[in-house]
C-alpha positions in Angstrom: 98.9 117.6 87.9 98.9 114.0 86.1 99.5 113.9 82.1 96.0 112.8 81.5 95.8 109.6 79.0 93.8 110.0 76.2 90.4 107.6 77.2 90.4 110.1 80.6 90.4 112.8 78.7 87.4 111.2 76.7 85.9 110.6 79.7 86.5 113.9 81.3 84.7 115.6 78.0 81.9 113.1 78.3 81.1 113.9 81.7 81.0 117.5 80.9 79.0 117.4 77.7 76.5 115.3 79.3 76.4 117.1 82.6 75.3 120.2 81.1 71.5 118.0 80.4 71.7 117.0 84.1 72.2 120.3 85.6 69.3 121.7 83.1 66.9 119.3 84.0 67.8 119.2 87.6 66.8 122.8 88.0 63.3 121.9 87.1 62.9 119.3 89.6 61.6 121.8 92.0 58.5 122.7 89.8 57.8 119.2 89.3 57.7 118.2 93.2 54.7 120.0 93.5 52.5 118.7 90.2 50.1 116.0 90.2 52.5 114.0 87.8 55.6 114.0 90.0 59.0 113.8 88.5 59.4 110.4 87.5 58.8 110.2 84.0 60.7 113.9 83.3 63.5 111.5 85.4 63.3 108.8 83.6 63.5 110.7 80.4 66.6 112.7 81.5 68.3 109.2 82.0 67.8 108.4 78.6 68.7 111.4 77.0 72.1 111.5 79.1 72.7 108.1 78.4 72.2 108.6 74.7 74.8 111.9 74.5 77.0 109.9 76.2 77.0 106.8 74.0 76.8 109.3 71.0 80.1 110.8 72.1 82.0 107.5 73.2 81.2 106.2 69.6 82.5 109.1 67.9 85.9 108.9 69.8 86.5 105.4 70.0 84.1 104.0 67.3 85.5 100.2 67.4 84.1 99.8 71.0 81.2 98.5 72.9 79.1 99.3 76.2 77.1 98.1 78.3 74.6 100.9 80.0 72.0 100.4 82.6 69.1 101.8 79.7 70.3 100.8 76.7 71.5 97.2 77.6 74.4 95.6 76.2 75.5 96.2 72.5 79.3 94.6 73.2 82.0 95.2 70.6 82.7 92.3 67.9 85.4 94.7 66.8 87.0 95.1 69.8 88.1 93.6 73.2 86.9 97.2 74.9 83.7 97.9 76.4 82.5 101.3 77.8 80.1 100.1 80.8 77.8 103.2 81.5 75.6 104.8 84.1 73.9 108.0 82.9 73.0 108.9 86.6 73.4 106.9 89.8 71.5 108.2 92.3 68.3 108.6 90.3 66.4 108.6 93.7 68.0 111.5 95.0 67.9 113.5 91.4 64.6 113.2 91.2 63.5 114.1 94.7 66.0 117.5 94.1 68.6 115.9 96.6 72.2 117.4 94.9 74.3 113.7 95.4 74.5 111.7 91.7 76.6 111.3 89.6 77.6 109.9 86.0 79.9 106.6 86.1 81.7 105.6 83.3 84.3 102.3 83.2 86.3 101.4 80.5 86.2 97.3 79.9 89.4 95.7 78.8 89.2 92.0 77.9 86.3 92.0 81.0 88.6 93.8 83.4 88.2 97.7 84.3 91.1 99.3 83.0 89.6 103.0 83.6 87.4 105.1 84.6 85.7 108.3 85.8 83.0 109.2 88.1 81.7 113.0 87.6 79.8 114.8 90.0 77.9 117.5 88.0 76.9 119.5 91.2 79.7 119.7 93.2 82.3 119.8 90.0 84.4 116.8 90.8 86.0 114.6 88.8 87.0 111.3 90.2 89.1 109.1 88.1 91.8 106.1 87.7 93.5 104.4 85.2 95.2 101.2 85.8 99.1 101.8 86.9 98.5 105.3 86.6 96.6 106.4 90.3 93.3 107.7 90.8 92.6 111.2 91.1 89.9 114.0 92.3 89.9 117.1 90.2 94.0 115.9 89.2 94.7 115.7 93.0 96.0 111.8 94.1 93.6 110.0 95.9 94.2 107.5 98.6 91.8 105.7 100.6 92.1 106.6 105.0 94.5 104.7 106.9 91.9 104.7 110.0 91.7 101.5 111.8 89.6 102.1 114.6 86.3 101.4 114.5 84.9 104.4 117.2 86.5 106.4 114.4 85.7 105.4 110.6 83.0 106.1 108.4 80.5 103.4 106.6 78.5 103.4 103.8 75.9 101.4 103.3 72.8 100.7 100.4 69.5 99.2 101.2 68.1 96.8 99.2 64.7 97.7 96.6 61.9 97.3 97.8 60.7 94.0 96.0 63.7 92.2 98.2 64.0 94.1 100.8 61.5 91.9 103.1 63.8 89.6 105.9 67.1 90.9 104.1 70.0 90.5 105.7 71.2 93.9 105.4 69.0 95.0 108.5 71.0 92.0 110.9 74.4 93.2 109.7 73.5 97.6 110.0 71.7 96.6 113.3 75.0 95.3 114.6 77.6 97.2 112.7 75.8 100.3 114.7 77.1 99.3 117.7 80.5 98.8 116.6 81.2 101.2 113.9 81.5 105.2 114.9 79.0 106.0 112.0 76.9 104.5 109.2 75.2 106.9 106.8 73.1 105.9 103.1 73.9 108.9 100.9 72.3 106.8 97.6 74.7 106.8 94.8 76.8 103.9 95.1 79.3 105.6 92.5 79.9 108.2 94.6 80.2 105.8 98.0 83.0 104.4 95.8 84.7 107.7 95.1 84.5 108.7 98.8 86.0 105.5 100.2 88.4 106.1 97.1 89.2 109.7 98.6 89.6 109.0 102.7 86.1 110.6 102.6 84.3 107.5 104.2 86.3 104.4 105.2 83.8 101.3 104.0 80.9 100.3 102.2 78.4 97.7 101.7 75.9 96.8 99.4 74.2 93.4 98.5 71.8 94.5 95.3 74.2 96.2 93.0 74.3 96.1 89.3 77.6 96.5 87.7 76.8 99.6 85.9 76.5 101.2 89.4 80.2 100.6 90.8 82.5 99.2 87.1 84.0 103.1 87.6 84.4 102.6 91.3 86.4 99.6 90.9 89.7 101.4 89.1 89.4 104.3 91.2 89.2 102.2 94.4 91.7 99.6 93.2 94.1 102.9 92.2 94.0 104.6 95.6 95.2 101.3 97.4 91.8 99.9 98.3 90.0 96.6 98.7 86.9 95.2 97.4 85.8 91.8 98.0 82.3 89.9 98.7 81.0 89.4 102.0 82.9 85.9 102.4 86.2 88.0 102.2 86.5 86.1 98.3 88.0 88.4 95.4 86.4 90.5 93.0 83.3 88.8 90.8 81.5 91.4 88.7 79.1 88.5 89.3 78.2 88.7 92.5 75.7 91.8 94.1 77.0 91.7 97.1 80.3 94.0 97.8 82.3 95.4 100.2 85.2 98.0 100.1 87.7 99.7 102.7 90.5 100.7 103.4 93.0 97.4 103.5 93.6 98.0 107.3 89.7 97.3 108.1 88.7 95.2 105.3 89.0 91.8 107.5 87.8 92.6 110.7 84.9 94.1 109.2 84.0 91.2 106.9 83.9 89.3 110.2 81.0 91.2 111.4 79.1 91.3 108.6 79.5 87.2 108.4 78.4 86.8 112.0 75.6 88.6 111.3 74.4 88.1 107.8 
């Protein structure tokens, strides 16, 4: 079992603390399915009131820092050259429609790089999470990403794009094609958790072009930690920048960047 540093053990009470809200409100997702409101705004408020626990407690343990969370915007440290980057629940889709796959995602910022962070999934207990130099763990067992290299045999993950862009995207070209050559493609919804599967040897890629950074800055470490790759769809490095990503395992990563440019 890893010696747990003290921001992943921030993290790790985080999660938990706000977790407890998610699972509450979750179990009344059912009811709402079947009134004429429909769970949305109960969802939306949810978000909120995890997000807020969760920036309540990050302050009180690290005070100096800032964040950066997908409902409260940025309020970036002038203190400090650290900055929590937060996602109260990715995978809002699936929470509110009572689907059990979301997740809270939490990155620690150092000087604009991700130094740490965790991914918690409140349903199925797990706690994915990395450090920089210090590996990336599920539930303090090592993760490392598959070393499968044939393409009848891996796993991808994929995200569509919303609705408003989703029109001639070129998304549909590139899953249209990497059907064909890929053994299967599935779209669980919570790109934190594609991370943390691709992380884990779960799944063996991903792919998303509409991604804010809130959604994947915890993926990153833990990815980066179990001796992945992430790059754009040119094969370029790493820009929090850019919305379009892909990850894999290192053996993959080229060949499949080749397809996605031939038909993107």
């Amino acid at each position: 079992m890893p010696l747990l540093s003290p921001e992943i053990n921030i993290l790790e009470k985080v999660c938990n603390k706000a977790s407890k809200i998610i699972i509450r409100d979750f179990g009344e997702i059912e009811k709402l399915q079947v009134s004429k409101k429909g769970p949305g705004d109960f969802v939306t408020k949810t978000d909120k009131k995890v997000e807020a626990v969760i920036i309540e407690e990050l302050n009180k343990a690290r005070p100096t820092y800032g964040f950066v969370a997908e409902e409260s915007g940025s309020n970036k440290s002038k203190k400090s050259e650290f900055n929590w980057i937060i996602d109260p629940i990715d995978g809002t889709s699936n929470f509110m429609h009572g689907i059990p796959h979301f997740a809270i995602s939490i990155g620690l910022e150092k000087n604009s790089e991700i130094i740490a962070g965790a991914i918690f999934d409140p349903i199925k207990n797990e706690l994915f999470y990395a450090e920089k130099g210090r590996g990336a763990y599920v539930n303090n067992r090592r993760t490392r990403v598959s070393s499968r290299q044939n393409l009848q045999e891996i796993v991808g993950l994929y995200g569509c794009p919303p609705l408003d862009i989703a029109k001639e995207h070129i998304i549909f070209n590139q899953l249209k094609f990497a059907s064909t050559k890929i053994h299967k493609l599935r779209n669980f919804g919570s790109a934190a958790l594609d991370f943390a599967y691709v992380s884990s040897g779960r799944a063996d890629l991903a792919w998303y072009d509409h991604l804010n950074y809130w959604d994947y800055a915890a993926g990153i470490i833990i990815l980066l930690e179990s001796g992945g790759r992430i790059s754009d769809f040119d094969g370029k490095d790493f820009d929090k920048t850019s919305k379009n990503l892909f990850i894999s395992n290192d053996k993959i990563h080229d060949e499949l960047i080749k397809i996605l440019l031939k038909n993107g």
